[in-house]
N, C-alpha and C positions, 0 to 999 in steps of 0.2 A: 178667855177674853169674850167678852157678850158684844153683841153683832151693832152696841150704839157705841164702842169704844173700837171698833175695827172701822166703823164710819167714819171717826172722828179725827183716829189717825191715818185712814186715806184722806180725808179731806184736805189736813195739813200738813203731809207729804205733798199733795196736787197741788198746793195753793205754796211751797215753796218752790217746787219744780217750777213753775208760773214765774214767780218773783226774780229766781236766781235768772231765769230766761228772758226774761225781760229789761231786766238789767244788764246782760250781757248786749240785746242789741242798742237801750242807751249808751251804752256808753262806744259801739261801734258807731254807732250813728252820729256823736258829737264828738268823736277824735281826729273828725277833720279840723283841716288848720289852715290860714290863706299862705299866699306863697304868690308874692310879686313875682308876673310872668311878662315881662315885656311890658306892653302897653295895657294891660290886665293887669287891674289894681290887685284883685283878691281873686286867685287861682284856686277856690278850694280842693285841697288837695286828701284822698285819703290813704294816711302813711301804713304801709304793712311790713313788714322785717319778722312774724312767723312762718317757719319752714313751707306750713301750709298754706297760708298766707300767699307766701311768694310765688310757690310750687299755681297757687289757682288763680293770682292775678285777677283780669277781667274776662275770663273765661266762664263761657255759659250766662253772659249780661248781655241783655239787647242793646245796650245804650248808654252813652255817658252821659249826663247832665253837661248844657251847657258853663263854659268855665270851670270845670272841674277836670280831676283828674285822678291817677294814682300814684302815688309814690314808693318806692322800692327801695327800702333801704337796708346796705348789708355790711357786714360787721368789718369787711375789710375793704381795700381796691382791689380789683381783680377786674380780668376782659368778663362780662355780664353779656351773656350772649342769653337773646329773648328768640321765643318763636310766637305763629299764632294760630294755636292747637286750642282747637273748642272755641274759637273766637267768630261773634256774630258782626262785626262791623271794625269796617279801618280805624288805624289811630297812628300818630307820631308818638315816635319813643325818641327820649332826647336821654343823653347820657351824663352824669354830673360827676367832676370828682368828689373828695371829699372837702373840698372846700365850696363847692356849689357852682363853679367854673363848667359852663357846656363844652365839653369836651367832644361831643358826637350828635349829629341828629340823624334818625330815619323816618322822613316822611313818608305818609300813606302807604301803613304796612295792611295788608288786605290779608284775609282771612285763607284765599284763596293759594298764599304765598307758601302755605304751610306744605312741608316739613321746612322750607328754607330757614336758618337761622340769621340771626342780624346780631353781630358784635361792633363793639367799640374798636378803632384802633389804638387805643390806649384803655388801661386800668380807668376803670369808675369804681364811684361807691355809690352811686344812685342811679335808678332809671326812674323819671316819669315819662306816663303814656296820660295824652291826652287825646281830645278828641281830632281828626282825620285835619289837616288846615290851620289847628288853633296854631301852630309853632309859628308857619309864616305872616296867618293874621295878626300875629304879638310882637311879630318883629324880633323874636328869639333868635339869634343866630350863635355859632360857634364862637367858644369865646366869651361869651355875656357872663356876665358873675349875676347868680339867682342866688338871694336871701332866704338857704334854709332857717 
């Protein structure tokens, strides 16, 4: 193989490595989706349901954007017990069944709380965590039916 044909196909190896990667965070970066939270028209929400996914949350992020948040979603009901390992700043985890019914809130969980876990006292199929306030600022209370 001569040294303009080993150029050639590195180049376009690098330049699919590039595209395949770049593509991949499009499409993480536009799979957010809004999600009526209360008095918060459009909640955008980013939904995760891989292992991975779930397992790293918002662990190792300085910050949520305001109105936003994260969504957890898991393939059955079950007690969804969250901690906050590797976590840089508070947030409410509200618990949803799987009809989108809040089931559970725990306000201003602090990073500081860690190892403590925080469960539901009933089966969810969903947690979001938003930022530290947004639940009572939206008027979310226990009970509210949220429009996944």
């Amino acid at each position: 193989m001569t040294v303009l044909v080993r150029r050639a196909t590195f180049a376009i190896a690098a330049l699919a490595v590039l595209l395949v990667g770049a593509g991949l965070f499009y499409n993480r970066a536009t799979s957010n989706r809004c999600l009526e939270f209360g008095t918060i028209k459009c909640l955008k929400v980013e939904p995760v349901s891989s292992p991975s996914d779930l397992a790293r949350g918002l662990s190792f992020r300085d910050s949520l954007a305001m109105n936003s948040g994260m969504l957890f979603e898991f393939e059955q009901d079950d007690i969804q017990c969250f901690w906050m390992k590797d976590m840089r700043f508070a947030i409410d985890m509200i618990w949803l069944d799987a009809n989108g019914k809040v089931v559970h809130i725990k306000p201003n969980a602090t990073p500081g709380s860690y190892p403590a876990q925080f469960c539901p006292p009933q089966p969810a199929r969903y947690v979001l965590e938003v930022n530290k306030g947004a639940t009572q600022a939206a008027g979310v209370t226990i009970g509210d039916q949220l429009k996944l």
